[in-house]
Backbone bond lengths (Angstrom), bond angles and torsions (degrees), N, CA, C in turn:
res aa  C-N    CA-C-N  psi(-1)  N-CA   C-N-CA  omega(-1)  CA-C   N-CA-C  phi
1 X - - - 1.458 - - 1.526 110.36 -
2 X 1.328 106.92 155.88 1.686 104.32 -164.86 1.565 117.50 118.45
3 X 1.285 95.84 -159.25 1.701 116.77 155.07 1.018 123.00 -140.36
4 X 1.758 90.24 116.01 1.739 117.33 -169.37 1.499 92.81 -102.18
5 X 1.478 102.08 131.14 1.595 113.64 -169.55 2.070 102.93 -134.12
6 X 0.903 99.60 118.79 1.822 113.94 165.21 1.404 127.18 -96.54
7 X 1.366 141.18 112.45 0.953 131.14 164.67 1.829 135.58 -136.59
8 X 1.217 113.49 -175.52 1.230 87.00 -157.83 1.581 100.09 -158.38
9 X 1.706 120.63 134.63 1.386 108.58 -165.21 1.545 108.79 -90.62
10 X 1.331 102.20 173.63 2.007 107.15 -177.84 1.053 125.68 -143.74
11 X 1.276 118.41 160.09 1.663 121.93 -150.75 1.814 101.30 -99.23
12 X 1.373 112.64 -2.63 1.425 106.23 174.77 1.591 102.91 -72.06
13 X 1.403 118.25 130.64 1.288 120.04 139.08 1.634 135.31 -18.01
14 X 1.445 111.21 -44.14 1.687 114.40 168.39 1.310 119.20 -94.79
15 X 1.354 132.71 20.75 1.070 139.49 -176.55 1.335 121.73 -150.20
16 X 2.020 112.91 110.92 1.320 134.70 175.24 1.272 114.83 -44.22
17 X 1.314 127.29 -68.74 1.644 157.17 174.04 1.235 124.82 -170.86
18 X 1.126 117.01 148.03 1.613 133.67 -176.89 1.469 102.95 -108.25
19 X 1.408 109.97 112.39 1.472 118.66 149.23 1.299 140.79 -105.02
20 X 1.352 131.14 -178.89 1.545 130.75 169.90 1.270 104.66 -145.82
21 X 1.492 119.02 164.47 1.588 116.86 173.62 1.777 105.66 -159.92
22 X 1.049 117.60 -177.31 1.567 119.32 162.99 1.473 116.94 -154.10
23 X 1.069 116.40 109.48 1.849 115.89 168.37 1.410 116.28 -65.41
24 X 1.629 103.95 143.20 1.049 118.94 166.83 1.378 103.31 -152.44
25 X 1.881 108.31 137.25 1.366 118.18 -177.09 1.503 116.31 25.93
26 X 2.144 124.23 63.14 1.168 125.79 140.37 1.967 93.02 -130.83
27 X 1.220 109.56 150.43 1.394 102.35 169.17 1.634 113.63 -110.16
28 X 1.299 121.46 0.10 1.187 108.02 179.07 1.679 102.12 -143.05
29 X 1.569 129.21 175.82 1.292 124.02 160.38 1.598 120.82 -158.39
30 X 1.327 134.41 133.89 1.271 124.18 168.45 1.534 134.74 -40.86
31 X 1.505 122.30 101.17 1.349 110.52 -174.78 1.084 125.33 -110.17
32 X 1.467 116.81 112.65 1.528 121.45 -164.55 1.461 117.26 -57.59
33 X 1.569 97.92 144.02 1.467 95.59 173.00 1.778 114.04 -55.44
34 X 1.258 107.10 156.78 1.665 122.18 158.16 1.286 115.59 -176.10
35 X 1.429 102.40 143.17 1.241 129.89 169.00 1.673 122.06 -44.12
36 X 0.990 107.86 -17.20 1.690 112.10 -179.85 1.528 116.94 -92.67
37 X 0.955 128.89 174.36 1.565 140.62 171.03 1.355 112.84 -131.47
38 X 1.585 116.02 153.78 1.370 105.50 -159.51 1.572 97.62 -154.70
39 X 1.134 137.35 128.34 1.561 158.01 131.18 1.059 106.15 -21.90
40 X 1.484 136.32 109.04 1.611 148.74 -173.20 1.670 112.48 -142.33
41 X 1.699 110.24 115.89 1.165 123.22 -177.68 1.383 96.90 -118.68
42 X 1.489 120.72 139.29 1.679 136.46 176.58 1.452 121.91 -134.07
43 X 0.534 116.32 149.98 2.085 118.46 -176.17 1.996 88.83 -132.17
44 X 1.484 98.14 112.84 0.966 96.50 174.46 1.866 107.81 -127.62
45 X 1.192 115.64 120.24 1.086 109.13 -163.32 1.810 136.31 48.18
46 X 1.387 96.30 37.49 1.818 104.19 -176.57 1.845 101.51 91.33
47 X 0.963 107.87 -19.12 1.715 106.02 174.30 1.409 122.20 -96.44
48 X 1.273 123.45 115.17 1.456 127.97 169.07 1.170 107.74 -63.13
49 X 1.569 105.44 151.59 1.989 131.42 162.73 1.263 111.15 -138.62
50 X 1.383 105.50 145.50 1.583 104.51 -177.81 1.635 93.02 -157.07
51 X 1.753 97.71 97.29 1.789 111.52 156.41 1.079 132.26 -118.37
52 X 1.294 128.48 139.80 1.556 123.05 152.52 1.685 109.05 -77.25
53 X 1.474 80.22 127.19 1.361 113.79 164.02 1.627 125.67 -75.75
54 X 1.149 133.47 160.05 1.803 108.98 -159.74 2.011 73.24 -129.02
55 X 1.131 99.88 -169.94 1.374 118.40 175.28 1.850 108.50 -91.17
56 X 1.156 81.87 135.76 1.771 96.62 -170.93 2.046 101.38 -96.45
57 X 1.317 95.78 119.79 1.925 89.62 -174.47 1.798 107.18 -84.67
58 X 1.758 117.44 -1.47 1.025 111.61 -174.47 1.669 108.69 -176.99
59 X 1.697 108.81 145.54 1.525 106.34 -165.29 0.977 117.98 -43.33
60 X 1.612 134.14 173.69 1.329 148.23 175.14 1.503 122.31 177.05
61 X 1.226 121.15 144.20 1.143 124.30 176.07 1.567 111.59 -80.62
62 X 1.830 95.89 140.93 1.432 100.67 -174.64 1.677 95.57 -126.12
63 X 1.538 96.12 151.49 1.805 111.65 167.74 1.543 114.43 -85.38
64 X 1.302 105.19 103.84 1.792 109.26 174.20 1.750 102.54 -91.95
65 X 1.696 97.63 139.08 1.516 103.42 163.38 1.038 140.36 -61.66
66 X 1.358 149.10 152.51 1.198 125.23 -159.68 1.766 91.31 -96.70
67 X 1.418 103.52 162.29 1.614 108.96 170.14 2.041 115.84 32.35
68 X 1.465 72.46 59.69 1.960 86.43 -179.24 1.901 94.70 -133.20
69 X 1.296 95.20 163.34 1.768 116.43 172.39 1.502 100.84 -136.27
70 X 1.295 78.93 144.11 1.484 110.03 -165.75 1.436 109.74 -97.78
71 X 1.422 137.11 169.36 1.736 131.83 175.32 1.700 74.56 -160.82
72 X 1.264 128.56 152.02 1.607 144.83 137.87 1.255 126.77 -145.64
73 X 0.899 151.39 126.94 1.748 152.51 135.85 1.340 108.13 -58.40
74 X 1.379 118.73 104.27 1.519 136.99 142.13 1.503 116.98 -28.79
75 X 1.048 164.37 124.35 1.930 141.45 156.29 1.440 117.07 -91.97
76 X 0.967 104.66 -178.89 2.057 98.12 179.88 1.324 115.86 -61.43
77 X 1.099 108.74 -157.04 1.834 117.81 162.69 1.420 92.63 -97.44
78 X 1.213 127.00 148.25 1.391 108.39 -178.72 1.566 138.91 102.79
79 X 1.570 89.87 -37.52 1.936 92.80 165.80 1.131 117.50 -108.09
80 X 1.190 92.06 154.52 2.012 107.74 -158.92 1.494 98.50 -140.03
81 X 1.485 117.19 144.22 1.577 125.74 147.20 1.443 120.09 -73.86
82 X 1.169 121.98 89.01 1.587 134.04 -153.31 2.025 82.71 -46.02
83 X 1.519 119.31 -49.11 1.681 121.88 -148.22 1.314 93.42 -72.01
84 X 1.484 126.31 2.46 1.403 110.70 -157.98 2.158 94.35 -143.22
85 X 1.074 120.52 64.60 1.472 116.32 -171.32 1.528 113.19 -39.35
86 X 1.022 111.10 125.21 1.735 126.10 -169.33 1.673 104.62 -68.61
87 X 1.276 112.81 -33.02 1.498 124.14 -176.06 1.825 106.38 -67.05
88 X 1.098 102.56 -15.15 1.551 104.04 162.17 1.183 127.80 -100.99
89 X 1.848 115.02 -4.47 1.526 107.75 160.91 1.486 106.16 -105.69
90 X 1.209 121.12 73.63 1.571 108.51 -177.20 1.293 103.72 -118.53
91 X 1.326 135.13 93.78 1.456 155.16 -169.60 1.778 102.26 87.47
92 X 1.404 110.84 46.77 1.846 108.10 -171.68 1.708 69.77 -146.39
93 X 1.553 91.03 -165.77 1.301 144.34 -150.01 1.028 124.35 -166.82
94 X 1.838 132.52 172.41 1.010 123.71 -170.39 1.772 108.47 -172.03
95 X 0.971 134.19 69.13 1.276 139.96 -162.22 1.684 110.16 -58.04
96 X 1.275 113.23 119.91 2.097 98.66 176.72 1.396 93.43 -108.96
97 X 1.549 85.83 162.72 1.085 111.71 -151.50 1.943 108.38 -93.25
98 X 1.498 104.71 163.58 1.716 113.88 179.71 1.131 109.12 50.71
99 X 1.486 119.23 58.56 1.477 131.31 168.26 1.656 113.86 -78.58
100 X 0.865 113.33 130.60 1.867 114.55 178.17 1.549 98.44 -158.89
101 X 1.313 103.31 174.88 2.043 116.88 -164.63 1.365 99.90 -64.69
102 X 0.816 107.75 -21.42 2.076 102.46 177.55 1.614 108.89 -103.09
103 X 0.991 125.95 -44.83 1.675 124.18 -175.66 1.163 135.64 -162.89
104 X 1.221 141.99 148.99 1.240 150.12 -142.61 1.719 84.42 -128.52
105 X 1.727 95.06 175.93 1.746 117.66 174.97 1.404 105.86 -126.55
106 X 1.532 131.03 106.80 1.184 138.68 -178.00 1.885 93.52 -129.54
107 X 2.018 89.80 133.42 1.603 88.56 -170.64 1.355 151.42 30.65
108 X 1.735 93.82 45.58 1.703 115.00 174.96 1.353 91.94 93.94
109 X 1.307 136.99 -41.05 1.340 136.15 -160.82 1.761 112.42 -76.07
110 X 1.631 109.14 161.86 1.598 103.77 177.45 1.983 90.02 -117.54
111 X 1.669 103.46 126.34 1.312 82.77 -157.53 2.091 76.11 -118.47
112 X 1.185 106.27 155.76 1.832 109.68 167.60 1.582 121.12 -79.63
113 X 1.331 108.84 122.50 1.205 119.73 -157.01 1.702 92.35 -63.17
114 X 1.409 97.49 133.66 1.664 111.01 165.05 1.321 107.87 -75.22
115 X 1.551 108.76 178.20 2.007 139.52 170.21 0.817 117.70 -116.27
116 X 1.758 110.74 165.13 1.275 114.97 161.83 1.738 112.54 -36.97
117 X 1.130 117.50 -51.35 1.826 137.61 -160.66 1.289 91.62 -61.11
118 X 1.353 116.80 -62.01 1.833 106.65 -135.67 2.145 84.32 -108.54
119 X 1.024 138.28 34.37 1.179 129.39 -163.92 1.595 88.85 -88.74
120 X 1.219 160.48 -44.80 1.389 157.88 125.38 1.614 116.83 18.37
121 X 1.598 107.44 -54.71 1.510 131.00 179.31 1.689 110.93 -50.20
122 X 1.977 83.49 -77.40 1.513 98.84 163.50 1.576 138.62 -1.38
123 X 1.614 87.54 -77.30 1.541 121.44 -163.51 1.488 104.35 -65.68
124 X 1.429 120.91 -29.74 1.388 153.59 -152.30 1.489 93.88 -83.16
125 X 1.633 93.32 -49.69 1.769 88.46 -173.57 1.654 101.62 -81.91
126 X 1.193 122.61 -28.45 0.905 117.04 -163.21 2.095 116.66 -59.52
127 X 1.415 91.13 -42.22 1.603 109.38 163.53 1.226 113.68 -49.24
128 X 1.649 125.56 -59.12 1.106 129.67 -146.23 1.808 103.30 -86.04
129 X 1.731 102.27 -15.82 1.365 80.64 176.72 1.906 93.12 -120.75
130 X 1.336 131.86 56.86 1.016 141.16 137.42 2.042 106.66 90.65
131 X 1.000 94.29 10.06 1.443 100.80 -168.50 1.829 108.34 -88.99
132 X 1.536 98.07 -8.53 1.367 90.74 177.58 1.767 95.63 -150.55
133 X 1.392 114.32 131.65 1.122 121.51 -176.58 1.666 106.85 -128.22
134 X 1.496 105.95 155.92 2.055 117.47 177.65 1.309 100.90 -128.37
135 X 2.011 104.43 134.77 1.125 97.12 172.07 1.955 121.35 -85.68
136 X 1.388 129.48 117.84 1.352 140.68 174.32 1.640 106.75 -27.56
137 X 1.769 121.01 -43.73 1.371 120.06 168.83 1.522 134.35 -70.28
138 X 1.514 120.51 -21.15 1.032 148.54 165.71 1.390 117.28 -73.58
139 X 1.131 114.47 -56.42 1.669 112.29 167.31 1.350 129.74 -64.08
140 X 1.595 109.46 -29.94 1.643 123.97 155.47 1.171 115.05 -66.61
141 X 0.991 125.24 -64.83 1.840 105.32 153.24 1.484 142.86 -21.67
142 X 1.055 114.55 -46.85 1.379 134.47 170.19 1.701 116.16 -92.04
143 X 1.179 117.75 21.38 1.501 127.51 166.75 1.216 90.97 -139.52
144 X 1.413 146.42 6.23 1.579 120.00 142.36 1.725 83.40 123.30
145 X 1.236 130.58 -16.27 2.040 109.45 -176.12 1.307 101.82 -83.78
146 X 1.832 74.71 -169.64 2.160 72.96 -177.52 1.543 66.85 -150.61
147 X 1.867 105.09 125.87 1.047 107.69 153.72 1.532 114.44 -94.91
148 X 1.468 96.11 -161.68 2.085 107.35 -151.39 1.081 100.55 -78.45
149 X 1.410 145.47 2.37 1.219 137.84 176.56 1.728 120.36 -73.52
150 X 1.424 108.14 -166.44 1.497 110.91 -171.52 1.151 108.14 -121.00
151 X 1.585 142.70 125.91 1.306 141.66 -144.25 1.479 111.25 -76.52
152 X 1.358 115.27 0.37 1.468 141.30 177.07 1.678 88.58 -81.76
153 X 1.041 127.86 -64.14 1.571 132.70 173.65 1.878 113.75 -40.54
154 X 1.949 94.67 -52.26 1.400 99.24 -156.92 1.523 103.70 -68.35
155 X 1.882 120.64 -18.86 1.045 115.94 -162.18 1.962 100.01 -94.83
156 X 1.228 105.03 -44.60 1.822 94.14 154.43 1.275 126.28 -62.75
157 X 0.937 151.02 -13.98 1.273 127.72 143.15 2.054 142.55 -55.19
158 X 1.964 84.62 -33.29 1.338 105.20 161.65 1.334 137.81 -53.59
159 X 1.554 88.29 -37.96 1.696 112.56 169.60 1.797 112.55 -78.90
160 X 0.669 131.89 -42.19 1.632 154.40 -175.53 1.540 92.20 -68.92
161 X 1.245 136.89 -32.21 1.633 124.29 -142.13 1.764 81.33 -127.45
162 X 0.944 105.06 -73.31 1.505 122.72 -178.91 2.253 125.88 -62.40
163 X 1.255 95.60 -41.66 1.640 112.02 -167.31 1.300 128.01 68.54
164 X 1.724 105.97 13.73 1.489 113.05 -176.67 1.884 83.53 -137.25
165 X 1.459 98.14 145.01 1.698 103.21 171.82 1.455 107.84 -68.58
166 X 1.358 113.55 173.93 2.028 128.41 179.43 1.505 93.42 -68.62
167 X 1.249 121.81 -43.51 2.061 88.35 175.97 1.310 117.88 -83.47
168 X 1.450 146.00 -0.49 1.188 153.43 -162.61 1.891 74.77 -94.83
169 X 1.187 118.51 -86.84 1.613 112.50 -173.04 1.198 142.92 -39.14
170 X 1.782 103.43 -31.05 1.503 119.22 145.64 1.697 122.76 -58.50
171 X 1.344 118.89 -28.28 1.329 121.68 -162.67 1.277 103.40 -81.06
172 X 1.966 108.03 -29.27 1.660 118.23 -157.62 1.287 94.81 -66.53
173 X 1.786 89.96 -56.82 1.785 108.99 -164.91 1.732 108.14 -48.41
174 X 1.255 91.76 -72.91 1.476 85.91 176.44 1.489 128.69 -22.50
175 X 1.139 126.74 -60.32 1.591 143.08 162.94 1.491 129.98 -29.96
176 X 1.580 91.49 -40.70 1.467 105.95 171.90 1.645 109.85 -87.28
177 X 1.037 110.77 -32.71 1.673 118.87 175.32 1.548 102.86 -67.94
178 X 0.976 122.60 -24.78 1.724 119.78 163.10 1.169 127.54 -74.26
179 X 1.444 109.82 -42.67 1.366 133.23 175.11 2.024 116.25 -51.21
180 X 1.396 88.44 -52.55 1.303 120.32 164.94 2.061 112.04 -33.46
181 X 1.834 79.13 -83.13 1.852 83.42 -168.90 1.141 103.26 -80.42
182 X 1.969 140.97 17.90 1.209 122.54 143.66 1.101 122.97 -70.54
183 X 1.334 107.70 -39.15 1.646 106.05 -179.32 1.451 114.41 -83.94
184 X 1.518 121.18 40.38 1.255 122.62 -162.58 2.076 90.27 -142.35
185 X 1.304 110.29 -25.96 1.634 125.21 163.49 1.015 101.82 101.89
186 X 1.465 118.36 36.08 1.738 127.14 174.07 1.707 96.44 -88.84
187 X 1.322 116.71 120.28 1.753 132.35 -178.84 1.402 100.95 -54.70
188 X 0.895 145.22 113.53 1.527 159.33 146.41 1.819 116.21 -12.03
189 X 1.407 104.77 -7.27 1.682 122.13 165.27 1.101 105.21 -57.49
190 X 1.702 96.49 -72.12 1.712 139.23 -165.68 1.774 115.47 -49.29
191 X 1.554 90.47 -42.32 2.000 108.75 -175.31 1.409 91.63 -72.95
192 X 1.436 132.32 -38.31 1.272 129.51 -161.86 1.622 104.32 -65.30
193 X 1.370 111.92 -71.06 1.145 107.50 -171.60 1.983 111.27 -70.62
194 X 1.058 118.07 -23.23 1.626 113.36 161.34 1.330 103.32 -41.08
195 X 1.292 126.53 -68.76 1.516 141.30 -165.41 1.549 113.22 -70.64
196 X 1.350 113.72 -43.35 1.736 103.13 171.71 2.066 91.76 96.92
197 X 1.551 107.83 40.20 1.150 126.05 159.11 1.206 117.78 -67.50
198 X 1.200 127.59 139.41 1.863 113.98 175.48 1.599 99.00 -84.67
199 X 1.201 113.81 -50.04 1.635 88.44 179.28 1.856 89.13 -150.38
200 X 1.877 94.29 -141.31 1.662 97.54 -172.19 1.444 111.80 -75.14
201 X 1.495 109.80 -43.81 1.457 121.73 -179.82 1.651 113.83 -44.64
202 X 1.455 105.70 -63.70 1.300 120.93 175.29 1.662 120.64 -39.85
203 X 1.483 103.22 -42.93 1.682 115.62 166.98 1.519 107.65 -72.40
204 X 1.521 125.75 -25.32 1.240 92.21 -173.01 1.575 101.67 -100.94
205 X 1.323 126.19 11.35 1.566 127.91 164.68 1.255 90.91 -50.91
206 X 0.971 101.91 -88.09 1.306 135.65 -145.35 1.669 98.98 -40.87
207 X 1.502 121.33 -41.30 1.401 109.68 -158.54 1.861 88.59 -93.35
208 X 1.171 120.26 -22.90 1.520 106.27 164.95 1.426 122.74 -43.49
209 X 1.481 115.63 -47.11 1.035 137.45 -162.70 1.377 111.33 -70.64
210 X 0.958 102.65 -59.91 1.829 126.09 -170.41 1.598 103.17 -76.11
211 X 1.318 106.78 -64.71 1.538 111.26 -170.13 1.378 124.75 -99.94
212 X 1.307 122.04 -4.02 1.290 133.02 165.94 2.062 101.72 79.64
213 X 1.661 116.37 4.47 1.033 95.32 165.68 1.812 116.23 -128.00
214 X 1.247 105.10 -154.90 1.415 111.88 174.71 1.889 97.48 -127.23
215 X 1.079 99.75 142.62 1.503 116.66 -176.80 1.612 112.39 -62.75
216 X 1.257 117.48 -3.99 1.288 126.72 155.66 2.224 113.30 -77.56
217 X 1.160 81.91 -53.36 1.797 89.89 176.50 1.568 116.90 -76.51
218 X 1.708 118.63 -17.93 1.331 114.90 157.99 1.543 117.68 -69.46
219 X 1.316 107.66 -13.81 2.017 103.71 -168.61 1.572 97.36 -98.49
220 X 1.169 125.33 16.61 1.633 131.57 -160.32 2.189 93.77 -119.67
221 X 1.274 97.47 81.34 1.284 98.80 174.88 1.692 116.75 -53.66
222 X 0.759 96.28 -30.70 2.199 110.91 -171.95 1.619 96.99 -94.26
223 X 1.745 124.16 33.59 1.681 96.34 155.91 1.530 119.66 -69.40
224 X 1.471 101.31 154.55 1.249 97.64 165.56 1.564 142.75 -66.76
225 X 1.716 111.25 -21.66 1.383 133.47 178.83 1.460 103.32 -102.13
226 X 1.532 134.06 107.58 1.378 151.92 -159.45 1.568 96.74 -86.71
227 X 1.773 112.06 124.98 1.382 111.15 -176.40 1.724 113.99 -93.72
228 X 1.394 116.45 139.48 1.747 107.54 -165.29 1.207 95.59 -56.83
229 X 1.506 133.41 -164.98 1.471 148.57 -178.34 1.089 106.26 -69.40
230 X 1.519 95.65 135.04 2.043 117.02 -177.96 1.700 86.54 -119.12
231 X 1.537 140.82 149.64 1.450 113.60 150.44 1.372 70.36 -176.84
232 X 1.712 98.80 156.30 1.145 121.15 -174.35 1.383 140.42 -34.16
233 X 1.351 151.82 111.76 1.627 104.02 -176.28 2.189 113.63 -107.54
């Protein structure tokens, strides 16, 4: 009972991780902030949905359906639907339209709803026929280079690709990387200085903020309010 959630990481370039899940008897759940945006298909009671989700800059409680399954694609840091500016889903959504068991309508088009399996395929087409683009400076960033540009550049592009600036995405990430090795039984000393926390207070901003808990209520496997996906990156 709850929300039992599976997921799983991928070797495409435009894609964070792909998960699935299904509720039963919870109606609502904490959903952590993150920097990413994500492709979300549901069958809720015999009815299809199909939204993008935008990047969330800070926790919040969300309403889950009862006795529904879930499908999403995560995307990188970095990929964007150029037709659709990401900086306008940033704590929004966006439902498309003429969803049914075979296909949805994304950018005028009727496209066949992907899976858990083939979500790789998808995404693939989605690149190849221009509907989903990554920025090359943004992803070099986030593997540790520094290309030739001017950080006046690196931080518009962040905004443009993402809709949250490079410390808003550092602040998210970070948060969840705490979130992470608490619920993993790493002492909240230890996460501090891993993370480059100034002290306890400072860690527990931050995980209010970001994750909607306190590092006491992350080590509490049996809450009652189920938190969306935390997992490594």
């Amino acid at each position: 009972m709850g929300l039992a959630v599976e997921s799983r990481s991928s070797d495409s370039p435009y894609i964070e991780r792909v998960w699935r899940s299904s509720s039963d008897d919870v109606g609502r759940m904490t959903s952590v902030a993150t920097a990413r945006w994500d492709l979300v298909f549901w069958d809720h009671r015999g009815q299809i949905h199909v939204a993008i989700q935008g990047p969330e800059s800070r926790a919040s409680t969300a309403p889950v359906p009862e006795e529904a399954t879930f499908f999403g694609i995560i995307f990188s840091l970095g990929t964007s639907m150029p037709h659709l500016p990401v900086g306008g889903l940033v704590d929004g959504s966006v439902e498309l339209p003429d969803a049914t068991r075979r296909s949805f309508q994304l950018k005028g088009s009727a496209w066949r709803l992907p899976d858990y399996d083939n979500a790789e395929e998808f995404v693939g087409r989605m690149a190849r026929e221009g509907v989903l683009d990554r920025d090359p400076i943004v992803a070099a960033v986030l593997r540790g280079g520094s290309p030739e540009v001017s950080e006046r550049t690196v931080q518009r592009r962040f905004v443009a690709a993402t809709g949250l600036t490079r410390g808003a995405v550092r602040q998210i990430d970070r948060a969840r990387r705490a979130a992470v090795l608490i619920q993993e039984g790493v002492p909240a000393h230890d996460v501090i200085d891993r993370l480059g926390y100034f002290d306890q207070p400072h860690l527990a901003r931050s995980l209010a903020r970001y994750v909607g808990r306190t590092a006491t209520q992350l080590r509490d496997r049996d809450a009652p309010e189920p938190l969306s996906l935390l997992y490594k990156t």
